[in-house]
GUZADREN-852078 format. One line per 5 residues: their letters; for each residue y, z, x of N, C-alpha, C, O. Coordinates in steps of 0.1 Angstrom, whole numbers, plus 5000, padded with zeros to 4 digits. Layout:
# residues N
a	Y:Z:X:Y:Z:X:Y:Z:X:Y:Z:X  ...
This chain:
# residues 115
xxxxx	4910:4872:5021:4911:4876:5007:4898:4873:5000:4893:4879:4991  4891:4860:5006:4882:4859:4998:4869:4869:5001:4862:4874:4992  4868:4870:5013:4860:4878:5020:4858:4890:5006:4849:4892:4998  4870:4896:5009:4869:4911:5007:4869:4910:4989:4871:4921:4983  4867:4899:4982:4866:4894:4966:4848:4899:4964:4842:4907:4957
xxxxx	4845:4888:4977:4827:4888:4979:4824:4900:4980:4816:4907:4972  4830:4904:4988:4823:4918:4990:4826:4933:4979:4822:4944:4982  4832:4930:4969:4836:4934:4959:4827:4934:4947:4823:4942:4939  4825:4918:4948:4813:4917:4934:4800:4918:4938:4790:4917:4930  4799:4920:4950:4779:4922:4958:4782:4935:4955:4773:4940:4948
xxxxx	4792:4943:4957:4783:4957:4956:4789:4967:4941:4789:4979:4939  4793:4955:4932:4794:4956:4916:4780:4952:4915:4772:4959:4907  4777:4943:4921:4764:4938:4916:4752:4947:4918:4743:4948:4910  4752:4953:4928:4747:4964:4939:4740:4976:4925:4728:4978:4920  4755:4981:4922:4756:4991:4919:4751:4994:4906:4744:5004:4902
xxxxx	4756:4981:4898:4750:4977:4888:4733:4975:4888:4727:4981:4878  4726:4969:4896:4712:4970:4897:4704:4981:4895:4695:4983:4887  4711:4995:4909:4707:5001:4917:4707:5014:4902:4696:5020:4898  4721:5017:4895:4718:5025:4884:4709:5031:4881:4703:5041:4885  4707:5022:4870:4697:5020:4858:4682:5033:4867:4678:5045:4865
xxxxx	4678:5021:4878:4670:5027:4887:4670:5044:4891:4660:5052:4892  4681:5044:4893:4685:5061:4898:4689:5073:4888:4689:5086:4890  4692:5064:4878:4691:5076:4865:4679:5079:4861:4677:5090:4856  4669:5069:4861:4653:5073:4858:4646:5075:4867:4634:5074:4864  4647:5079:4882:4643:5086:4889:4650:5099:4894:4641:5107:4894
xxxxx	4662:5104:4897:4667:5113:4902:4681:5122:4890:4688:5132:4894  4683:5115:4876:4689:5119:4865:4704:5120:4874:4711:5113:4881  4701:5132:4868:4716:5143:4874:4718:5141:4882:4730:5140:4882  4712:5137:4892:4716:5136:4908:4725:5124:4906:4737:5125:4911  4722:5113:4900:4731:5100:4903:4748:5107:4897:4759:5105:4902
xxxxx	4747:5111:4890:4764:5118:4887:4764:5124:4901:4773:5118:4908  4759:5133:4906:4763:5140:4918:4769:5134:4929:4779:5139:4934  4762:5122:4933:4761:5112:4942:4770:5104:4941:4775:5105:4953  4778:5096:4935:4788:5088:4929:4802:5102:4925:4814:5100:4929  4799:5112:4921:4808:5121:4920:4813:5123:4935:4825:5121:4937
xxxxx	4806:5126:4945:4806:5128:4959:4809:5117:4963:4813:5121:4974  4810:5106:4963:4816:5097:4972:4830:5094:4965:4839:5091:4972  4833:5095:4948:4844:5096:4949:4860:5107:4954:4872:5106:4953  4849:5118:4959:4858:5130:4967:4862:5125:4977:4874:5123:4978  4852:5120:4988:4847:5115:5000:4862:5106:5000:4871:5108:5007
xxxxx	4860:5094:4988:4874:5086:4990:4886:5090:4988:4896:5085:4994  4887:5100:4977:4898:5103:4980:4904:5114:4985:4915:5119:4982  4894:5120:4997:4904:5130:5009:4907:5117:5020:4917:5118:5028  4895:5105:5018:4901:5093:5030:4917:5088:5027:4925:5090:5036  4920:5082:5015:4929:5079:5013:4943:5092:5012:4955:5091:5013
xxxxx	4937:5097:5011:4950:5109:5013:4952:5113:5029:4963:5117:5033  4947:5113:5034:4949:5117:5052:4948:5106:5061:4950:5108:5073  4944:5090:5053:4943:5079:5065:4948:5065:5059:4948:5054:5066  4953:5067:5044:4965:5056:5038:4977:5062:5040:4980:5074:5037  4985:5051:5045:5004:5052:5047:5004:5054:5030:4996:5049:5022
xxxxx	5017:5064:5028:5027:5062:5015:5032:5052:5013:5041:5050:5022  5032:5039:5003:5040:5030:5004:5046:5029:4988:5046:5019:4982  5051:5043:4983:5058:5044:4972:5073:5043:4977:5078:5048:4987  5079:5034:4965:5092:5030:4968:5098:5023:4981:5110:5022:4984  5086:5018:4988:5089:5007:5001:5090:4997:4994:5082:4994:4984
xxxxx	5104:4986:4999:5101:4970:4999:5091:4963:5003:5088:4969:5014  5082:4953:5001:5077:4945:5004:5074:4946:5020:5065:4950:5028  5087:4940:5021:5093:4931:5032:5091:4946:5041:5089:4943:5053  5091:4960:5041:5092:4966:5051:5078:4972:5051:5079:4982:5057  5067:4971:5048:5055:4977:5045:5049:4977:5058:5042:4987:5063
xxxxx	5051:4962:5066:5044:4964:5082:5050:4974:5088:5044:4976:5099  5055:4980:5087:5063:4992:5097:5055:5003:5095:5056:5011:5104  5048:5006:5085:5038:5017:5083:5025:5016:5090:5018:5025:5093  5021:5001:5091:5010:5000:5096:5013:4996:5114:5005:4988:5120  5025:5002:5120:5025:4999:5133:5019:5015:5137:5016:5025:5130
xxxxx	5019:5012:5158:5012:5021:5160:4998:5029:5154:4987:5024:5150  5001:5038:5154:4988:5044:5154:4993:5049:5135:5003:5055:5131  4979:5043:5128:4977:5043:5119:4972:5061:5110:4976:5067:5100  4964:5063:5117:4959:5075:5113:4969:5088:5118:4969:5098:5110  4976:5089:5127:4984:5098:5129:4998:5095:5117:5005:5105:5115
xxxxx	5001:5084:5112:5015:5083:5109:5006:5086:5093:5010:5095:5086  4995:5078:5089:4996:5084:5073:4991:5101:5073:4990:5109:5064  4990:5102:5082:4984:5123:5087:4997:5123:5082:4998:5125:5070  5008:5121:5090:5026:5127:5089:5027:5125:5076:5030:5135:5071  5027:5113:5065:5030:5112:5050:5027:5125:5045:5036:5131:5039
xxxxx	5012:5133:5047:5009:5138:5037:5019:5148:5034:5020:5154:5023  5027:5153:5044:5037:5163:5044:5052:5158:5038:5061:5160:5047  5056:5155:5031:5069:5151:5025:5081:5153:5036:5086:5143:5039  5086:5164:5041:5092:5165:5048:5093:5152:5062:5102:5145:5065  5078:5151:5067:5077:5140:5076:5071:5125:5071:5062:5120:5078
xxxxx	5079:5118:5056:5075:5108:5049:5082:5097:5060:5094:5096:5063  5074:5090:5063:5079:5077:5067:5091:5065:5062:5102:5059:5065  5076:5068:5047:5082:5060:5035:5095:5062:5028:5101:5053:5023  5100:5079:5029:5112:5081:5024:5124:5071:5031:5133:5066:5025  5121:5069:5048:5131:5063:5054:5130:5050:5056:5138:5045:5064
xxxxx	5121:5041:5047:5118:5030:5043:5128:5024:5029:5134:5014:5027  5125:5033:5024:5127:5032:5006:5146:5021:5004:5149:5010:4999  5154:5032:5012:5165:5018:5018:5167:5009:5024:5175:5000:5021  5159:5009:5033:5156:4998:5045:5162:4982:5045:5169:4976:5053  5154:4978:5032:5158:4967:5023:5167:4965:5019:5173:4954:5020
xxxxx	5171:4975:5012:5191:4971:5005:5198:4975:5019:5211:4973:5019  5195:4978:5027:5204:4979:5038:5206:4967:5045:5217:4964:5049  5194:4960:5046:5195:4947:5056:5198:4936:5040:5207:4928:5043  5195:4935:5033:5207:4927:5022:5217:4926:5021:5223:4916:5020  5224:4939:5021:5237:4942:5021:5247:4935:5032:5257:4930:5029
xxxxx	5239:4936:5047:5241:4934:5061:5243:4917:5061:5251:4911:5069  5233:4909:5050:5228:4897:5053:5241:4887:5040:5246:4876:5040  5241:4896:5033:5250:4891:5025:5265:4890:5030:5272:4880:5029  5270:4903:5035:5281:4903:5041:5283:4890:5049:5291:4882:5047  5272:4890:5062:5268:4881:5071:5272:4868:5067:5278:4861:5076
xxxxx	5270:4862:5054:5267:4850:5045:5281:4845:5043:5286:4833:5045  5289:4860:5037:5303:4856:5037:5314:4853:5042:5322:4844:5038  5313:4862:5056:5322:4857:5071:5317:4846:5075:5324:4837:5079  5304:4844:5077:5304:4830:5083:5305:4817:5072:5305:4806:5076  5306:4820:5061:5308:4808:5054:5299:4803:5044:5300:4793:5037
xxxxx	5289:4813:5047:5274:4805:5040:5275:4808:5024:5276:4797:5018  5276:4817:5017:5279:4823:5008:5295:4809:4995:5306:4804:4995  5286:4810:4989:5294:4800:4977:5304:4807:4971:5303:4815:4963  5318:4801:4980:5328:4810:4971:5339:4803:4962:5349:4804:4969  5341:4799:4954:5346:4794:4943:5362:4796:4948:5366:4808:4950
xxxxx	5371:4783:4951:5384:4786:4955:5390:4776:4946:5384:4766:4941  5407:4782:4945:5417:4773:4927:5420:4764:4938:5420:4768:4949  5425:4751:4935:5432:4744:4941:5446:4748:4937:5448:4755:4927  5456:4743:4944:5468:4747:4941:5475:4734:4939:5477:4725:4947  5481:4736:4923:5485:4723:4919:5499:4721:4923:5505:4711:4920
């Protein structure tokens, strides 16, 4: 985490410098440039990030098993969302764990004495 902080504010810092510089040599072009790499990122993120809308937490590693680039390819199509069959996952294994809690005993259950 820290890594990737550093390397966040070097190339704020970067960029920040580099500007100034490129609007008074090449104008227009620095919109072009910066305009184009923000396309660049976001056809990356659209064809090579998992969907992780409406995933738990706790199930998010399952998007990043196997092969990464073929399963966020499958998101971009709804029909073949990963994430759709995630989105329960969690209240399923609660449900499962809670039950679990009750039959075996673990689960706080308030009983009357009988007087």
């Amino acid at each position: 985490m820290a890594c990737a902080l550093m390397t966040q504010w070097l190339f704020n810092f970067v960029i920040a410098k580099i500007t100034p510089i490129m609007l008074a040599d090449i104008t227009y072009g620095t919109f072009l440039l910066f305009g184009s790499l923000c396309i660049v990122m976001g056809v990356y993120t659209i064809f090579f990030v998992p969907e992780t809308k409406g995933v738990p937490l706790e199930s998010i590693h399952m998007l990043f098993e196997d092969n990464i680039i073929k399963g966020a390819f499958m998101d971009t199509f709804p029909g073949k969302s990963r994430a759709k069959g995630l989105q329960n996952h969690q209240n399923a294994n609660d449900a499962d764990s809670m039950d679990g809690d009750i039959r075996k005993g673990g689960g706080r259950v308030m009983q009357r004495e009988e007087a």
